[in-house]
C-alpha positions, 0 to 999 in steps of 0.5 A, a space after each residue: 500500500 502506498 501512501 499518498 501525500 498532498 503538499 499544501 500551498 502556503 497561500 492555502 494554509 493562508 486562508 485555511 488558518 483565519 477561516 479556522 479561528 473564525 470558526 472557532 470564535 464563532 462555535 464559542 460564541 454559540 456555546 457561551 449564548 446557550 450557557 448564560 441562557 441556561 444560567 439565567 433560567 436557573 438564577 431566575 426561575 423564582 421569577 419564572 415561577 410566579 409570571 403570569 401572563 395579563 393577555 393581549 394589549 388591546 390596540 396593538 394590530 391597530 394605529 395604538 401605541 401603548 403608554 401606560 397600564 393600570 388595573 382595578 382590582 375591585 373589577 378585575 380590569 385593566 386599563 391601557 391608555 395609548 396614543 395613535 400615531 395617524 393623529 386620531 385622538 388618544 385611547 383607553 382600553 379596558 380588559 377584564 382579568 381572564 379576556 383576551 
């Protein structure tokens, strides 16, 4: 059996050198994002626990742009007051706790 043996140019390993550090910045990069997304979960996972999502922002799909919210705990409702940005007048929207 012979062997074969391939003389690499030197501009090839040139270019076969910044490509590889390139590379490998970029998969430790991948690795550090994924790791302090799994230590953030861990760190916070009191808050995590005891979010709740309040629905949708009424106004959104529309000209309303959100400013403000502020709830009625006797009514369980929520106000959210916004401004509209083709010049028709301001808005308050009211939800109750459970509606989207």
């Amino acid at each position: 059996m012979s062997s074969i043996k391939v003389k690499r140019s030197k501009l090839h390993l040139i270019w076969e050198i910044p490509v590889g550090i390139i590379v490998t910045i970029i998969e430790i990069a991948i690795v550090a994002v994924v790791g302090l997304n799994a230590t953030k979960s861990l760190i916070y996972s009191d808050y995590y626990g005891i979010k709740e999502d309040l629905g949708v922002i009424p106004g959104l799909n529309g000209s309303a742009t959100p400013q403000g919210i502020s709830v009625d705990e006797n009514t369980d409702t929520y106000f959210f007051s916004s401004y509209r940005t083709n010049g028709e007048p301001s808005a308050i929207f009211t939800q109750k706790d459970g509606e989207s």
